[in-house]
Phi, psi and omega in degrees: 000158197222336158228048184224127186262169190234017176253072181250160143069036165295063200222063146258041174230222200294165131334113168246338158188181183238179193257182171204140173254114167253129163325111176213126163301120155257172190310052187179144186254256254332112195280164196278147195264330187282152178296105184281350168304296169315276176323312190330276158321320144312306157309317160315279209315282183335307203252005149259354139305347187040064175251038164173157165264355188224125175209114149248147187226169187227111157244129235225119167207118163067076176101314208227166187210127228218120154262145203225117169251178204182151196037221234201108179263020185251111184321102177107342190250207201230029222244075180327158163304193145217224195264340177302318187303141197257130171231153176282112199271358150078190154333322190294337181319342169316303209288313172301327188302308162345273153318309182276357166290325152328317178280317184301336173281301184312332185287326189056052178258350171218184162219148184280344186250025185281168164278128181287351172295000168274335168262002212247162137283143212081174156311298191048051184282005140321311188300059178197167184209102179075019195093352181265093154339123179288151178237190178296300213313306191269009176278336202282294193284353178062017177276001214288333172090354163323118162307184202275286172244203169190109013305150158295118152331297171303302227285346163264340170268050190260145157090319176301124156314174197275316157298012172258329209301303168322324184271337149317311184271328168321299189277347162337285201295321192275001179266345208258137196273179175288289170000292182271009168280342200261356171273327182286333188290351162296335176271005214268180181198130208271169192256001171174231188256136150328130165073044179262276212232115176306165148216147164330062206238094170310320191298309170345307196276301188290336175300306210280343141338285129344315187269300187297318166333273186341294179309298183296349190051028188223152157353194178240289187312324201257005174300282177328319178303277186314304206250003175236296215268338184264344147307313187276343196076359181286144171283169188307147156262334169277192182048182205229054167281333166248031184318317212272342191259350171304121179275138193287132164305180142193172194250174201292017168267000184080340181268129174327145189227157187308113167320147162246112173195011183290153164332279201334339198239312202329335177279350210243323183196031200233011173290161155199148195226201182237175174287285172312305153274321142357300201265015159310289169354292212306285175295350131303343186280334190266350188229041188318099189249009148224171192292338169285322133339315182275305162326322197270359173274001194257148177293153181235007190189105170120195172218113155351320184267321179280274185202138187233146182251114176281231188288098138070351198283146171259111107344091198241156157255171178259195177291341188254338174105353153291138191280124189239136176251128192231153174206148164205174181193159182213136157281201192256014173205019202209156171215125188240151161214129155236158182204125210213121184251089174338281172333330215243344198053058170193150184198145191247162139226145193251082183259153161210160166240090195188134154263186187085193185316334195307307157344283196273356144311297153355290200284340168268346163288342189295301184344286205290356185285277145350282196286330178280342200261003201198129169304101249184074197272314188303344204257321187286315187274341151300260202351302186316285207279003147291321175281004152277326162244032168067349184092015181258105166069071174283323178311305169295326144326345191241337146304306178306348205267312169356307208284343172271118104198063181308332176275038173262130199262134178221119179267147149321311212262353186274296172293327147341268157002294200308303191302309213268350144321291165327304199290322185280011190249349212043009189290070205298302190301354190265307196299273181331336170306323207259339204260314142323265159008295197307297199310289210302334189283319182238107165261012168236023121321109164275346201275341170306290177349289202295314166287010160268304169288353170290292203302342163294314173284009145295315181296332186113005209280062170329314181294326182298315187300300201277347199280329194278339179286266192008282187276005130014279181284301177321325189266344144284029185342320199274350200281074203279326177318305189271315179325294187302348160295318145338312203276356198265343171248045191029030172258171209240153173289329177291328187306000000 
């Protein structure tokens, strides 16, 4: 399966610190709903699980932001975090890059549909797929067909063992100039037509970077500095001006791992914050209080009820019919989740220092967070009634529960989640039930297929596993994750 990892909610082993919750008044007497007990415990569990040695979170409701920390940021010791403590914040550094493109539209310093090569020095008559230009829109939206990086990635860690590699690519990055990105980039092959199919691209993020310099005649750090952080109150996210306050990484082995903070990355994934500014962000986001703010919440790509992607943010409903703007990210030693339900006035943020799985823990503890602070009566009345008929006829079960509960919302990618919680629950026939349901409700998913085809072959089904990678691959060619599994069960993608 390729992209939902299944080694969740394992959350049994030693104790490793306990958390502490603090109170700071934002622009509101509305008191806070969620149960700090509950986050309390939650949080122990993640670190007595040992999916991070460090965890903080920050949580913004009706007003107020509650901070919660949790183990140890000395190895081996007993020295909790606080809201202060600074983490490499991963991809959402996407959503700030972002954001100043957004003050930069409003501004009428870009356009979302210029071709971006109006913004770049050269030609790049690569940058186009049939004559269809990438344009600033699909750098936002992540549709742009841009490979993932520049430096490429495989090709330096070709031959490196796998525990040399974070550090390999680490010096990678501090060596390669703008210079030598915008000389590679002539070499680039864009992977389809622009404004298709989201994908994942630091190059993408960093180009835009670039581009917002270029406009701007100024820095990356003093863009940011001016239209986000010193508005907003937040401290620098670059630079090593809060070292002392830095947590250290590590891989899910424990080892300390290389800062990502070189330029090359910075736009793309190189940021880093506290809990304490995060949670500033946040509560600006539920209270847009400018047009580049607002702007930078709308979708650019998709529809809200399956899924959409705006300015880097994924645009979603929940299980209830609520609109959630969601971001995360991970480093070569870190895991971030933000997550904001506008409507609801609420929004978490999540740091760990831990890579690996951690990243997609993250994002279900957000969950599980959610559902206790907000009532999630449609999500409560499935859930009964799938554990009553086994996960047996889920399509007629989810109907039923429809007819009392209309707003009940169901995405690809939630159920997804669900099912692959379930396989790591060992709960097999229940998983497979949910996974059956994704294909047949989106049958022009690969990513349904491809996580169809994992659960069979959890089950042991071979003929099942592969008939399901088979259309996978069909609706996806590019869908490497599932070929290779193909290939693993010594059948070819064409049969």
């Amino acid at each position: 399966m390729s992209r939902i990892p299944f080694a969740l909610l394992a959350l049994s082993l030693l104790l490793l610190g306990s958390g502490a919750a603090q109170a700071q008044r934002l622009p509101s007497s509305t008191k806070p709903v969620v149960d700090a007990e509950l986050v309390q415990r939650l949080g122990d569990d993640f670190i007595r699980a040992d999916q991070a040695e460090a965890l903080s979170i920050a949580l913004v409701q009706q007003g107020q932001v509650r901070y919660f920390n949790f183990g140890t940021v000395v190895p081996g010791g007993q020295q909790p975090p606080t809201e202060h403590s600074v983490y490499e914040v991963g991809s959402v550094s996407k959503v700030f890059t972002s954001l100043l493109l957004a003050h930069a539209v409003v501004n009428q310093r870009m356009a979302l549909d210029d071709d971006i090569r109006r913004h770049l020095p050269g030609r790049y008559p690569n940058l186009q797929f049939k004559g269809r230009p990438v344009t600033v829109r699909e750098l936002a939206n992540t549709t742009s067909a841009l490979p993932d990086n520049l430096p490429d990635f495989e090709s330096i860690v070709v031959g490196v063992k796998p525990s040399d590699r974070p550090a390999a690519l680490a010096a990678a990055l501090a060596r390669y100039s703008d210079e030598d990105l915008l000389r590679d980039l002539n070499a680039v092959t864009l992977l389809g037509r622009p404004g298709t199919t989201p994908r994942h691209s630091n190059l993408a993020s960093k180009l835009l970077g670039l581009m917002l310099e270029r406009v701007y005649g100024a820095p990356y750090p003093a863009l940011l500095q001016r239209h986000v952080e010193q508005p907003l109150g937040m401290q620098s996210g670059v630079g090593e001006a809060r070292a002392t306050l830095m947590v250290t990484g590590q891989d899910p082995q424990h080892l300390p791992m290389p800062a990502t903070n070189q330029p090359a990355i910075l736009p793309a994934g190189g940021l880093r914050y506290s809990t304490a500014d995060l949670a500033r962000f946040v509560a600006a986001e539920l209270r847009p209080a400018t047009p580049a703010m607002r702007l930078s919440q709308q979708a650019l790509w998709g529809k809200p009820d399956a899924l959409a992607v705006g300015f880097n943010w994924n645009i979603s409903r929940n299980t209830e019919s609520d609109l959630r703007l969601q971001a995360s990210g991970g480093t070569f030693g870190s895991a971030s989740h933000v997550e904001i339900y506008p409507a609801r006035g609420y929004g978490i943020v999540l740091l760990a220092n831990r890579s690996g799985d951690a990243q997609w823990l993250l994002q279900q503890l957000a969950d599980q967070v959610f559902e206790a602070a907000v009532s999630t009566p449609a999500l409560g009345a499935l859930q009964a009634a799938l554990q009553a008929r086994g996960f047996v006829d889920v399509d007629k079960v989810v109907s039923q529960v429809r007819r009392t509960h209309p707003e009940l919302h169901l995405t690809e990618a939630y159920v997804n989640q669900w099912g692959g919680s379930l396989l790591a629950a060992k709960q097999w026939d229940a998983a497979l039930g949910l996974f059956k349901f994704n294909a047949r409700r989106w049958p022009k998913s690969t990513n349904a297929h491809d996580s169809l085809g994992y659960a069979y072959l959890q089950l042991g089904d071979k003929v099942r596993a592969a008939a399901a990678y088979r259309r996978a691959v069909r609706l996806d060619p590019a869908n490497a994750d599932a070929a290779q599994s193909l290939q693993a069960l010594s059948l070819r993608p064409t049969q």
